[in-house]
N, CA, C and O atoms as a GROMACS GRO file, in nm:
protein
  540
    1UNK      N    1   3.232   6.766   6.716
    1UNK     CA    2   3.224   6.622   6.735
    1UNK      C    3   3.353   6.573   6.797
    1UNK      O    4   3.452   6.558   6.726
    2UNK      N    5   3.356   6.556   6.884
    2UNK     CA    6   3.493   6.470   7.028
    2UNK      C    7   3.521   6.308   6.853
    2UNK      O    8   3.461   6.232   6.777
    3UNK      N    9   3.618   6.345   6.885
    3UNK     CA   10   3.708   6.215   6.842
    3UNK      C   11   3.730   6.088   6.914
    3UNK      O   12   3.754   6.075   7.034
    4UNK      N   13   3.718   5.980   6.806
    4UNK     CA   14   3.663   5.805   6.888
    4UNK      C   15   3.845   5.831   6.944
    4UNK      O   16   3.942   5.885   6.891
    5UNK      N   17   3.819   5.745   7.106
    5UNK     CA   18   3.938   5.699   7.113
    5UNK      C   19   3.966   5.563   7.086
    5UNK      O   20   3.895   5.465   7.106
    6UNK      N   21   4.085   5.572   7.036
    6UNK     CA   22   4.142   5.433   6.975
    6UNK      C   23   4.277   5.432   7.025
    6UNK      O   24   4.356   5.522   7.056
    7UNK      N   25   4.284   5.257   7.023
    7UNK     CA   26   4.444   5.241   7.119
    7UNK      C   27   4.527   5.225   6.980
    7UNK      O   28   4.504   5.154   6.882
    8UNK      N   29   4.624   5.309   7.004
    8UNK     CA   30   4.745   5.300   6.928
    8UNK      C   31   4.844   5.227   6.973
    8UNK      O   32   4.883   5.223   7.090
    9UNK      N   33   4.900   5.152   6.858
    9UNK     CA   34   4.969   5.052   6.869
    9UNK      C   35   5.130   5.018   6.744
    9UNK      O   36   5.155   5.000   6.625
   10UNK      N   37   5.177   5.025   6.839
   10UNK     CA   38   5.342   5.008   6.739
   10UNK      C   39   5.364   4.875   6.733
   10UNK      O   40   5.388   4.831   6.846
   11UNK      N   41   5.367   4.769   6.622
   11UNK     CA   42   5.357   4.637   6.590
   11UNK      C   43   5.533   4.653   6.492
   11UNK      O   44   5.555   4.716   6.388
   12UNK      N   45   5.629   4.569   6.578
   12UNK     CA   46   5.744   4.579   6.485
   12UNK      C   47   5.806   4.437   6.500
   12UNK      O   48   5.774   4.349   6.580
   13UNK      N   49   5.917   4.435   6.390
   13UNK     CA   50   6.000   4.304   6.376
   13UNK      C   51   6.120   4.325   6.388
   13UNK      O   52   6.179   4.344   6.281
   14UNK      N   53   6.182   4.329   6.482
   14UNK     CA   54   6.339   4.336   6.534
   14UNK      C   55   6.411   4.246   6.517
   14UNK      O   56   6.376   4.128   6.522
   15UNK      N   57   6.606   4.316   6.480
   15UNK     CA   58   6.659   4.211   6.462
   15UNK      C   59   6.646   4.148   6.301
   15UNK      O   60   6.586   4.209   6.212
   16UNK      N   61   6.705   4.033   6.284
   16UNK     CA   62   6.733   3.962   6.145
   16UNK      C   63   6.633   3.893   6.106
   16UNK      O   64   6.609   3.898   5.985
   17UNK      N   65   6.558   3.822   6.179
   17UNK     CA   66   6.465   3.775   6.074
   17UNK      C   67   6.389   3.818   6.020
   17UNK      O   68   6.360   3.938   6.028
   18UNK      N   69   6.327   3.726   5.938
   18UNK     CA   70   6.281   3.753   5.819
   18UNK      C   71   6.106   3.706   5.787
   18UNK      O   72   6.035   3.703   5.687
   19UNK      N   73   6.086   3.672   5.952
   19UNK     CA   74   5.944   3.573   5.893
   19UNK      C   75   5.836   3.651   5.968
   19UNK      O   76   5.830   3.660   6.091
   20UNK      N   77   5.738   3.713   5.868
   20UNK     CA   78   5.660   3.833   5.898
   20UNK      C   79   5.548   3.771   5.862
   20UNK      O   80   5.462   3.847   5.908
   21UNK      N   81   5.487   3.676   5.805
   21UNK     CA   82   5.361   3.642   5.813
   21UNK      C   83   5.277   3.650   5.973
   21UNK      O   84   5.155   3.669   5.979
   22UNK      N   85   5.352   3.636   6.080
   22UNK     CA   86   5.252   3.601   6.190
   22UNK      C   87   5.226   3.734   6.249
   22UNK      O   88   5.119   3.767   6.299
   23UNK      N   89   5.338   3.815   6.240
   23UNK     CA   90   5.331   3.966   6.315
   23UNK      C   91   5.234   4.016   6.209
   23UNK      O   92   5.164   4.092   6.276
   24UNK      N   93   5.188   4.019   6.088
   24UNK     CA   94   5.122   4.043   6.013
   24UNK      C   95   4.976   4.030   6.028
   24UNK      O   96   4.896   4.123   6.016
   25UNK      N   97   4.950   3.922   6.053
   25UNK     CA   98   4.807   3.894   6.068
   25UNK      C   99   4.764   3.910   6.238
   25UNK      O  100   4.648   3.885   6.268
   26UNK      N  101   4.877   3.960   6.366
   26UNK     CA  102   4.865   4.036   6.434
   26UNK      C  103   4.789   4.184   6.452
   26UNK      O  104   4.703   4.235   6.524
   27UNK      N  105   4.895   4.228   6.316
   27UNK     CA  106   4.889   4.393   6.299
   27UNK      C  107   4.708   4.365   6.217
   27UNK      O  108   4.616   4.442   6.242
   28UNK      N  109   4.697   4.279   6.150
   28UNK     CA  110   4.553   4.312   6.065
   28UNK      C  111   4.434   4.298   6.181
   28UNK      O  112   4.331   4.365   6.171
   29UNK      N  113   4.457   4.196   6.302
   29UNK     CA  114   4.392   4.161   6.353
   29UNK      C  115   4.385   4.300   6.479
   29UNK      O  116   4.285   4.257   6.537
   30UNK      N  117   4.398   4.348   6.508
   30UNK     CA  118   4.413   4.480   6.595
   30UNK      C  119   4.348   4.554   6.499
   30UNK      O  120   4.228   4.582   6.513
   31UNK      N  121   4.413   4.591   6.403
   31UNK     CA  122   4.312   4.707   6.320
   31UNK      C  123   4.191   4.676   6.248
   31UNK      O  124   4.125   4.758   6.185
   32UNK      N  125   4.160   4.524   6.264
   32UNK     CA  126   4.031   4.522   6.259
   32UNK      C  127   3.947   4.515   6.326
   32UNK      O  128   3.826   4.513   6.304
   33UNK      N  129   4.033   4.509   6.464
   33UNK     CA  130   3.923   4.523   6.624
   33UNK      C  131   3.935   4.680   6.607
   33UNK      O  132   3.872   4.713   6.708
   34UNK      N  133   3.974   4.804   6.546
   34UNK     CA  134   3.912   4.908   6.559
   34UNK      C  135   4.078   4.992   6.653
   34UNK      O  136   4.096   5.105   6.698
   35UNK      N  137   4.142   4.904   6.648
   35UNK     CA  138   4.256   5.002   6.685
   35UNK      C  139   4.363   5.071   6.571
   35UNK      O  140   4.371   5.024   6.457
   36UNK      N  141   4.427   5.166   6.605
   36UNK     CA  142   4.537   5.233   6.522
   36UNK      C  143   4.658   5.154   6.545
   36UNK      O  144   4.721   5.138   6.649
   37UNK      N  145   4.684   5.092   6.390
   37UNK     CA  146   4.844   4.999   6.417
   37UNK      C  147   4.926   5.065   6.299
   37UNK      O  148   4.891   5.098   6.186
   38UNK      N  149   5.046   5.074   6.365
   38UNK     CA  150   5.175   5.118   6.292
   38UNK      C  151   5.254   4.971   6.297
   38UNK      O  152   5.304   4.909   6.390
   39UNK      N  153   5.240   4.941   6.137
   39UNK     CA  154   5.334   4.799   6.144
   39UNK      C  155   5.510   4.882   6.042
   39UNK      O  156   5.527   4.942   5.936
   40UNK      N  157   5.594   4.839   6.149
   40UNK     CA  158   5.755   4.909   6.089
   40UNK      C  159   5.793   4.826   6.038
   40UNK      O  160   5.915   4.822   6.058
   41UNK      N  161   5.753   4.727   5.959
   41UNK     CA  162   5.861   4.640   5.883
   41UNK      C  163   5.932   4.552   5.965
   41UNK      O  164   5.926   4.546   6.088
   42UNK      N  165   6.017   4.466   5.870
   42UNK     CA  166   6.129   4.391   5.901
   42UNK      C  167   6.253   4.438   5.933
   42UNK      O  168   6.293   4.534   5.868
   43UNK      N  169   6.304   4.403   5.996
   43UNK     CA  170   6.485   4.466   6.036
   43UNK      C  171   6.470   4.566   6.104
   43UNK      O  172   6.572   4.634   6.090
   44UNK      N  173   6.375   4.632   6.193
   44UNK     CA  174   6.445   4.719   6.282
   44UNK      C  175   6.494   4.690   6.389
   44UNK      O  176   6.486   4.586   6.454
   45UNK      N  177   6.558   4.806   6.413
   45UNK     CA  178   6.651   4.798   6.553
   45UNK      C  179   6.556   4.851   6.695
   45UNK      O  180   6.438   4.887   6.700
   46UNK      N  181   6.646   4.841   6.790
   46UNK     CA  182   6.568   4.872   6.883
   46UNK      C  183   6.516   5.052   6.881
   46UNK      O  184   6.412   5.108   6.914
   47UNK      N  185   6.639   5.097   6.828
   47UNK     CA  186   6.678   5.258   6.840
   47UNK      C  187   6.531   5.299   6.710
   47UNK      O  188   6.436   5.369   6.745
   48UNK      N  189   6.541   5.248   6.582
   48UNK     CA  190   6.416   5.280   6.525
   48UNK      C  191   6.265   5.228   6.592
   48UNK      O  192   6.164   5.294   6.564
   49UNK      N  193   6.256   5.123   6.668
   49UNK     CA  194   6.112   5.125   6.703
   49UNK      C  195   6.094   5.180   6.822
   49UNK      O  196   5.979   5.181   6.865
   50UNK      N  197   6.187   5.229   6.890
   50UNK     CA  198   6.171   5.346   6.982
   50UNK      C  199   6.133   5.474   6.958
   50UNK      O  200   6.027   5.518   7.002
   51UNK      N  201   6.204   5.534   6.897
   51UNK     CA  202   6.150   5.670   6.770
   51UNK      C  203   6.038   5.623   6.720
   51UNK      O  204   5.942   5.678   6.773
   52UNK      N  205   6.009   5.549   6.644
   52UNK     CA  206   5.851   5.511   6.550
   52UNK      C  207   5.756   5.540   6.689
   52UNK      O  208   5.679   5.635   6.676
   53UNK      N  209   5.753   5.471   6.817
   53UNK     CA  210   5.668   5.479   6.923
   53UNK      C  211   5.648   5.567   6.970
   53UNK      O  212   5.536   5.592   7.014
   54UNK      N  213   5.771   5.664   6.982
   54UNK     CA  214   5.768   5.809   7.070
   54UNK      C  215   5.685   5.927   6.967
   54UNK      O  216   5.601   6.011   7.002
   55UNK      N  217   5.747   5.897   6.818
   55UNK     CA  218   5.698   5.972   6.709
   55UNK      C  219   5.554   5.973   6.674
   55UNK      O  220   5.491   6.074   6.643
   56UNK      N  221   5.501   5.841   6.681
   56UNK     CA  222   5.346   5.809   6.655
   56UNK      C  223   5.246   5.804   6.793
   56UNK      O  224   5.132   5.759   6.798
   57UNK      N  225   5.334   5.868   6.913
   57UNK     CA  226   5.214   5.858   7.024
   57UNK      C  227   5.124   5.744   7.068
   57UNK      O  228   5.006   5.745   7.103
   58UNK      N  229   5.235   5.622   7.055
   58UNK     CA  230   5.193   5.507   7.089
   58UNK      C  231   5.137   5.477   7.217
   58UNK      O  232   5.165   5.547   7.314
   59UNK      N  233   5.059   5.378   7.226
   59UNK     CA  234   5.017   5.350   7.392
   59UNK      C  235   5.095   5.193   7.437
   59UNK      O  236   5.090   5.139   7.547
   60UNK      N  237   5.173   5.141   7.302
   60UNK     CA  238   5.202   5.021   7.291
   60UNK      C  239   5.271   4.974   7.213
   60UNK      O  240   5.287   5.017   7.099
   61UNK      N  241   5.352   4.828   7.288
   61UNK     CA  242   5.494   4.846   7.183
   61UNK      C  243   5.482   4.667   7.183
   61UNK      O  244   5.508   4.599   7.282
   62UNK      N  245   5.432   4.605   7.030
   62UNK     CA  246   5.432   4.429   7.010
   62UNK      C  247   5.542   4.401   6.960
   62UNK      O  248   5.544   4.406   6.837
   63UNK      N  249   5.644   4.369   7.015
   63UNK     CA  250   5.778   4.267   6.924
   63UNK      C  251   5.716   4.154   6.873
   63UNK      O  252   5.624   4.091   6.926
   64UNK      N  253   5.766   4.134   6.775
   64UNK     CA  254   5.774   3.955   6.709
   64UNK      C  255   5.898   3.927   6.767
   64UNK      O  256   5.980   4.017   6.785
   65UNK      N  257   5.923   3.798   6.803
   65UNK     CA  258   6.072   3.776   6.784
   65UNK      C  259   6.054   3.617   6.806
   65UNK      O  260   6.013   3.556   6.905
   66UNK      N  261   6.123   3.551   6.618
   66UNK     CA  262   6.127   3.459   6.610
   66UNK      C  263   6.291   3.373   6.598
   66UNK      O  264   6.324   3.254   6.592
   67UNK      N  265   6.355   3.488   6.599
   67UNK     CA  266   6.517   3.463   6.566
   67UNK      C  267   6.591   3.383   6.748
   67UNK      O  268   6.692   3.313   6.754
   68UNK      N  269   6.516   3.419   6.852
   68UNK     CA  270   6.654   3.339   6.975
   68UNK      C  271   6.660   3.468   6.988
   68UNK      O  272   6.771   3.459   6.935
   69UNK      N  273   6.644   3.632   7.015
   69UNK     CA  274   6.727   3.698   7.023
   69UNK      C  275   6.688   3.785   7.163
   69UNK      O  276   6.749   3.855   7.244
   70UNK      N  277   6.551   3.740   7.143
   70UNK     CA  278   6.407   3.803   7.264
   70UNK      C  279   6.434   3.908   7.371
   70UNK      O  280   6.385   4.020   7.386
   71UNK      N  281   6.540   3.830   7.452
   71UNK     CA  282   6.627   3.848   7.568
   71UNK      C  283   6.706   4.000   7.544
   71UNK      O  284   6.704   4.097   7.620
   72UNK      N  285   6.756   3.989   7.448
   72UNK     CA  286   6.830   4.106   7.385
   72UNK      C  287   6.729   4.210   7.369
   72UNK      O  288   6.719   4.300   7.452
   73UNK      N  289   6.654   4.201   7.267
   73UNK     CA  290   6.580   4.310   7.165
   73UNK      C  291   6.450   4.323   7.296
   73UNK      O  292   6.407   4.435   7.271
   74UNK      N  293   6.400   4.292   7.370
   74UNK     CA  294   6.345   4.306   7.472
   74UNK      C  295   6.374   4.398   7.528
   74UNK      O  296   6.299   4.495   7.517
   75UNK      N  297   6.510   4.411   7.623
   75UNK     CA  298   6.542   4.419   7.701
   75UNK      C  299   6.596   4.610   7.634
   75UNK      O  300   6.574   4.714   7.697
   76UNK      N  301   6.658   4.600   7.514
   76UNK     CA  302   6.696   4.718   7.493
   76UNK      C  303   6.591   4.794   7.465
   76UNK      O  304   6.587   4.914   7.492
   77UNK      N  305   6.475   4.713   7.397
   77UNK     CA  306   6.348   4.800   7.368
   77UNK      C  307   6.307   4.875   7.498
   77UNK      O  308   6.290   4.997   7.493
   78UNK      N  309   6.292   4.807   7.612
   78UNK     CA  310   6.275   4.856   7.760
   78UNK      C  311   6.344   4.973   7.793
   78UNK      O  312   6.292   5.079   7.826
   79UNK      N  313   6.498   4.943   7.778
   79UNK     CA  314   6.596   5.041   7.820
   79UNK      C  315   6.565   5.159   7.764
   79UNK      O  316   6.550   5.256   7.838
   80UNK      N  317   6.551   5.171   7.622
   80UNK     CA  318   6.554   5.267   7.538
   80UNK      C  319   6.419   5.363   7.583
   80UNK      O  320   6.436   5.474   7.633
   81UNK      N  321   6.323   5.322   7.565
   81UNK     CA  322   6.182   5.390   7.653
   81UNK      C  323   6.205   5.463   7.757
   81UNK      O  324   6.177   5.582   7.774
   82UNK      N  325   6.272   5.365   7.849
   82UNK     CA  326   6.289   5.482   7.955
   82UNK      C  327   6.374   5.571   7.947
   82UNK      O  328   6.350   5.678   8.002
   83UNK      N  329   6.531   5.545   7.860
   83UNK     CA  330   6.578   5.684   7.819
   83UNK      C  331   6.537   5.786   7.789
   83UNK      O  332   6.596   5.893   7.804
   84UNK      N  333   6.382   5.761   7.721
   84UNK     CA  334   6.359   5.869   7.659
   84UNK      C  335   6.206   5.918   7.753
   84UNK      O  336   6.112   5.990   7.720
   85UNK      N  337   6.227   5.865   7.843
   85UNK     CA  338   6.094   5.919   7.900
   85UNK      C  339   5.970   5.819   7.839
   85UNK      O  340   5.863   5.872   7.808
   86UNK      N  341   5.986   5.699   7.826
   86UNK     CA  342   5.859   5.697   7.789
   86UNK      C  343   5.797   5.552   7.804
   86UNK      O  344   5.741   5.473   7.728
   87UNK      N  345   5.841   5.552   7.964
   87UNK     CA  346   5.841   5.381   7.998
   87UNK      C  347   5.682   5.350   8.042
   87UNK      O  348   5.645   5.248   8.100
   88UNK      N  349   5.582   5.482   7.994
   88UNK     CA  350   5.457   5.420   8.034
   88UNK      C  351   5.391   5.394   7.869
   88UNK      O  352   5.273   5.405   7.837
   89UNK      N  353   5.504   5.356   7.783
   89UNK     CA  354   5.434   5.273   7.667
   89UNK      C  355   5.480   5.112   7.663
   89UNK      O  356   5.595   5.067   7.662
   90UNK      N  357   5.351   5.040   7.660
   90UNK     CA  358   5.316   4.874   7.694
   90UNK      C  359   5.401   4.809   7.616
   90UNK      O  360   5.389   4.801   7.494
   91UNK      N  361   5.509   4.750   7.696
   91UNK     CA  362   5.557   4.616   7.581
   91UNK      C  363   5.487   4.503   7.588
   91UNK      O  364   5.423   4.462   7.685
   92UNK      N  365   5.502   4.451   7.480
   92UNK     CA  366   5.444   4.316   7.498
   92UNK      C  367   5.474   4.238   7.360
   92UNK      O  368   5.527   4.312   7.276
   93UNK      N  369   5.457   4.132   7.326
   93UNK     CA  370   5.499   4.047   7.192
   93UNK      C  371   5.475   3.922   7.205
   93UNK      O  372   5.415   3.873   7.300
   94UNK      N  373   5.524   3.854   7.100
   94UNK     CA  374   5.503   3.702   7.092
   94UNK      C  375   5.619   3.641   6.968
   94UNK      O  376   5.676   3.706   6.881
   95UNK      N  377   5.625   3.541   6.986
   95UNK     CA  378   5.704   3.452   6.873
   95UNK      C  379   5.754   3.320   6.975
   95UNK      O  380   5.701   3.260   7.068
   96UNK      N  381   5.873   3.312   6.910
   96UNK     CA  382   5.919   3.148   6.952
   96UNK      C  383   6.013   3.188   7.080
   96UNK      O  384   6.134   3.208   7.068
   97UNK      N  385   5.936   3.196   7.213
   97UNK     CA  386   5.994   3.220   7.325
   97UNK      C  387   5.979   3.140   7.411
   97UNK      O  388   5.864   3.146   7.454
   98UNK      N  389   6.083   3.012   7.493
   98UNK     CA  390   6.112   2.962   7.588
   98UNK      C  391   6.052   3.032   7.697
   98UNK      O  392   6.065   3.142   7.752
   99UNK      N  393   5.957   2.899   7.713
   99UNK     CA  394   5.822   2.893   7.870
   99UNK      C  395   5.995   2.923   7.990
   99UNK      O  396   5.963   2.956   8.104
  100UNK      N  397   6.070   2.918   7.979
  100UNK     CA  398   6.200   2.944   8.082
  100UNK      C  399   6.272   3.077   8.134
  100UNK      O  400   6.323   3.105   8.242
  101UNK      N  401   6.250   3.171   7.974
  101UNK     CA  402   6.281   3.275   8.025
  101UNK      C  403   6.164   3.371   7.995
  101UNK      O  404   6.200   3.474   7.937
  102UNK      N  405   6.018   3.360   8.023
  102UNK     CA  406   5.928   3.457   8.050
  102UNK      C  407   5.909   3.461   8.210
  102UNK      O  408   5.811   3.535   8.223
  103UNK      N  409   5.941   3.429   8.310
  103UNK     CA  410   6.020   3.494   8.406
  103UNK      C  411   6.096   3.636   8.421
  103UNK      O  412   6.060   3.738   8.480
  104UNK      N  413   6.204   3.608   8.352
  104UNK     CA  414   6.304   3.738   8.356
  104UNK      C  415   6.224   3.875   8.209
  104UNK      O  416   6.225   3.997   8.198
  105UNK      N  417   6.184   3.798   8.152
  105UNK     CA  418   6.112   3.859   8.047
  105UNK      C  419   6.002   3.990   8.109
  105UNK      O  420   5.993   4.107   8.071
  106UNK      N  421   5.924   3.912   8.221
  106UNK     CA  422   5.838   3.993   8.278
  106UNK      C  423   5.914   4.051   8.395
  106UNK      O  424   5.865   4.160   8.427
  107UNK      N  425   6.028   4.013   8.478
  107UNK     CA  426   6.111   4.103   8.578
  107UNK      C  427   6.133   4.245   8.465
  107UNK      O  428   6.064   4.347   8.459
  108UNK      N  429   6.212   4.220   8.412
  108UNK     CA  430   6.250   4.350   8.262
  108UNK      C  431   6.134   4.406   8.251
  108UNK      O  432   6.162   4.520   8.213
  109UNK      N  433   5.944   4.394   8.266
  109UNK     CA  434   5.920   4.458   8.206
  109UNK      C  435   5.788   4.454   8.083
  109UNK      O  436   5.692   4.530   8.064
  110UNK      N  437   5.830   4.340   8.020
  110UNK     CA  438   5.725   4.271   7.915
  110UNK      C  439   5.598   4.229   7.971
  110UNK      O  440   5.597   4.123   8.034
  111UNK      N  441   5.484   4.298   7.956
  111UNK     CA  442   5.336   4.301   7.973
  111UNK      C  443   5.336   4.186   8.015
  111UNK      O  444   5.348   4.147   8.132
  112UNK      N  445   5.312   4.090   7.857
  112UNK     CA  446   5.275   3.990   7.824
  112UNK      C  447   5.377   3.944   7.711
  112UNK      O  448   5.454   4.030   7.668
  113UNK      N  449   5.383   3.819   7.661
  113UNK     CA  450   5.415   3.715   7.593
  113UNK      C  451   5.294   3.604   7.502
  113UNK      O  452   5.228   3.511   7.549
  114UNK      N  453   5.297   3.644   7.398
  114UNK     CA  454   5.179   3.543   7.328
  114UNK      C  455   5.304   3.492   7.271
  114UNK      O  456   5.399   3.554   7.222
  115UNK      N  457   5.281   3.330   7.291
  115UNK     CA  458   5.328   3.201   7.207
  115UNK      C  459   5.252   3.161   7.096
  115UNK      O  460   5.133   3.191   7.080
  116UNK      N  461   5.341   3.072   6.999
  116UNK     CA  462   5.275   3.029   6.944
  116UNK      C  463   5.111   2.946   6.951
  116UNK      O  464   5.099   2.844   7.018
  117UNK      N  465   5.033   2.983   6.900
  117UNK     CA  466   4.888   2.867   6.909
  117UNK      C  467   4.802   2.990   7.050
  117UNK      O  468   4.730   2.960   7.145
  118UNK      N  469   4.830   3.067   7.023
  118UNK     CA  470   4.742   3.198   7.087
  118UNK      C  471   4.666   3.237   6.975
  118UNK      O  472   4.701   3.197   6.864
  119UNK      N  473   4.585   3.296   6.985
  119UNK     CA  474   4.472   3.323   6.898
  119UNK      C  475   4.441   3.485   6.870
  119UNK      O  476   4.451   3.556   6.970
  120UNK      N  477   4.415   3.536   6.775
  120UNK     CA  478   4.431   3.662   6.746
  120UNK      C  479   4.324   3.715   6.835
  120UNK      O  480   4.343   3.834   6.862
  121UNK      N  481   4.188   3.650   6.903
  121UNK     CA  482   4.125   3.682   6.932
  121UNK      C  483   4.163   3.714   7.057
  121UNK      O  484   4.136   3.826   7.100
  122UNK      N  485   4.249   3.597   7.154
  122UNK     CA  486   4.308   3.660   7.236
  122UNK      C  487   4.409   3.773   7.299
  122UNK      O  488   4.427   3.824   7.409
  123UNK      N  489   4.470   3.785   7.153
  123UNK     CA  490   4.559   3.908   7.171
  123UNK      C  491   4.472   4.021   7.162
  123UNK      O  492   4.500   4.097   7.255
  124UNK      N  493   4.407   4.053   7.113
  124UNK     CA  494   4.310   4.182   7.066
  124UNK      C  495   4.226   4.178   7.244
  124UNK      O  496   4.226   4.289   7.297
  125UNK      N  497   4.163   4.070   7.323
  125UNK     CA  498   4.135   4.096   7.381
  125UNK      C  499   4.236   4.168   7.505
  125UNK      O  500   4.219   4.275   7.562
  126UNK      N  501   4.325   4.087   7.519
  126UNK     CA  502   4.475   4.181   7.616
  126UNK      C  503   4.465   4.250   7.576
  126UNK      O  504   4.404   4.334   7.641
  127UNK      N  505   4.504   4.289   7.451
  127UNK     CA  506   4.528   4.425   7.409
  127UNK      C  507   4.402   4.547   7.484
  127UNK      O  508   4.440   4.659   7.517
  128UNK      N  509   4.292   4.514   7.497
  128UNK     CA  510   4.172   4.631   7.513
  128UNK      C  511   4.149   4.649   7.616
  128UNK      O  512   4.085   4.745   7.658
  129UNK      N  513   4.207   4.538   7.698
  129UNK     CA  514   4.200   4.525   7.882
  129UNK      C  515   4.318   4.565   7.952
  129UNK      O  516   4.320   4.596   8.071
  130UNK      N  517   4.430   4.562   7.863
  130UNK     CA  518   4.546   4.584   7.934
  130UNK      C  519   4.600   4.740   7.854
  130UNK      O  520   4.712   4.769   7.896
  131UNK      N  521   4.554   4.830   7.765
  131UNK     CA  522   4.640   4.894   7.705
  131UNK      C  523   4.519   5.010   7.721
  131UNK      O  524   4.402   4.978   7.705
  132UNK      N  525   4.560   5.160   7.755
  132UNK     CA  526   4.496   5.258   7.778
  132UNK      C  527   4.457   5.341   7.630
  132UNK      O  528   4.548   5.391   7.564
  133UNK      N  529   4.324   5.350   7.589
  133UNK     CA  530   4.259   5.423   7.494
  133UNK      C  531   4.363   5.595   7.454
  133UNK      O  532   4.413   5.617   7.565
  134UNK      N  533   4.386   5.650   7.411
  134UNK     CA  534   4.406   5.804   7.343
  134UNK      C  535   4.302   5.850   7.255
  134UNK      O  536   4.242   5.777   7.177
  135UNK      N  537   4.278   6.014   7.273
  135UNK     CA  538   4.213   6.080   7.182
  135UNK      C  539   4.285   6.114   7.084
  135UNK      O  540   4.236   6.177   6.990
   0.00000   0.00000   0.00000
């Protein structure tokens, strides 16, 4: 029996804050559309959700970022991927990000950007149109 493919997905919270309710009901909302989600907690760095992605054979990489820091933890998340070979896994995220700098957000790299008052339904749909299936 061939194995279902399902998109795997690395759902993390970088950086200091602390407010995980929304990346949360992200991560539930993906794995109840039938995908594989690895949610890493609060406080990682860029260097751990790089490893978690490379380690779990991700197809995809969701930041939260509600702290101001976006620009940063973005940008190294990017860097770091391609250090390691592995810049054909999808960034993409959402939180409290200035309509000003998703511009440079997407020059760097970032898929997509869900803001606040996006709908889980819409993320799950990006997610299945924009992110490649694994066996």
């Amino acid at each position: 029996m061939e194995a279902e493919s399902r998109i795997r997905v690395v759902i993390a919270k970088p950086g200091l804050d602390g407010h995980d309710r929304g990346v949360k009901i992200v991560a539930r909302a993906l794995r109840d559309a039938g995908m594989e989600v690895v949610y890493t907690g609060l406080h990682q760095t860029p260097e751990q959700i790089v490893r978690t992605a490379i380690q779990e054979d991700a197809a995809a990489v969701g930041l939260s970022v509600l702290s101001g820091a976006h620009m940063t933890l973005f940008a190294k998340v990017i860097e770091l991927l391609a250090e390691h070979d592995a810049s054909d896994i999808v960034v993409f995220g959402g939180g409290i990000i200035p309509e000003a700098d998703m511009p440079e957000l997407e020059r760097m790299g970032v898929a997509r950007v869900f803001t606040p008052g996006a709908t889980t339904q819409e993320i799950v749909e990006w997610v299945r149109s924009a992110i490649p299936s694994r066996v």
